[in-house]
Each structure stands twice: as structure tokens, then as C-alpha cells.
C-alpha angles and dihedrals in degrees: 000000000000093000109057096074097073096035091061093038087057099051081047076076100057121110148176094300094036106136118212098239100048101027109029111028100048084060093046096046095052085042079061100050085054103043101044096061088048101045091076102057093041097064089034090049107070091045099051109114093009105143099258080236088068100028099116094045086061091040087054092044091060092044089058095051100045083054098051093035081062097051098043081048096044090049093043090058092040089053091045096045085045097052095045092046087058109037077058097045084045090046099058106033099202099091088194109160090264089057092056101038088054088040087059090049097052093046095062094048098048081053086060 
């Protein structure tokens, strides 16, 4: 987990000519070094020492939690793209194609 910090930290510096393989992949490649060792445990943790009669109700609470978890998180980050999107596109009134492609971008950052 140690590593998606700075892997986030890092895309919070892409902008409007980033190109995918120099500026995207090499984040996303260090986020999964540090998402796929701790992907295990946290699905084993919170069923460790779980009686094995309510084992898939724990299993299932867990589920549930990852998947709403998800969706709050997914919404939060959409809000926050959105706002930012618009507070730019509000502070410079010429919406030209250059003004929305960097509004985009700065959305998205601001999202990270």
C-alpha cells in the first residue's frame, strides 16, 4: 500500500500533452505493486477468527463493504472532478477548445 501514494501523487502531475506510456503506465504499474500484496490480507483479515458456522456471513460483510466502499468512493471523486471542472470553466469564461481540454485535465487532477 506503500506504494500508491506516490503513485497517485505522481498522475496528480499529468497534464494536457501527457502521453500514456511515459506519463500514465509507469503510476499505474508502481499503484499495482502496491495494491496486489495487500489484496490478499485484506480480504483474509477480517475473517480470521470468525467462527467457520458464520463464516460466509463475514465473508459477505466484507463483500458488501468493499462494493459500497467503491461506489461512495467512485461518487466522492466524480463530485470532486465535476466541481473543479466547473469552478475552471467558470474562472476563465472563453470556453475555446484549449479552455476545456485543460479544464478536463485539471479536473482530474484535482480528483487525485
Amino acid at each position: 500500500m506503500k506504494a500508491q501514494r506516490p503513485s497517485l501523487i505522481w498522475m496528480t502531475a499529468l497534464g494536457l500533452h501527457s502521453t500514456y506510456a511515459a506519463n500514465v503506465l509507469p503510476p499505474l504499474l508502481l499503484a499495482g505493486l502496491g495494491t496486489g500484496p495487500a489484496i490478499a490480507p485484506a480480504i483474509s483479515l477480517p475473517t480470521y477468527g470468525v467462527n467457520e458456522r458464520d463464516a460466509g456471513v463475514a465473508s459477505a460483510a466484507v463483500n458488501v463493504m468493499q462494493q459500497i466502499g467503491g461506489s461512495v468512493g467512485t461518487a466522492l471523486f466524480n463530485t470532486m472532478a465535476t466541481t473543479a471542472v466547473t469552478t475552471y470553466l467558470t474562472d476563465h469564461p472563453r470556453h475555446t477548445p484549449q479552455v476545456l481540454a485543460e479544464a478536463g485535465v485539471h479536473g482530474y487532477a484535482t480528483a487525485y
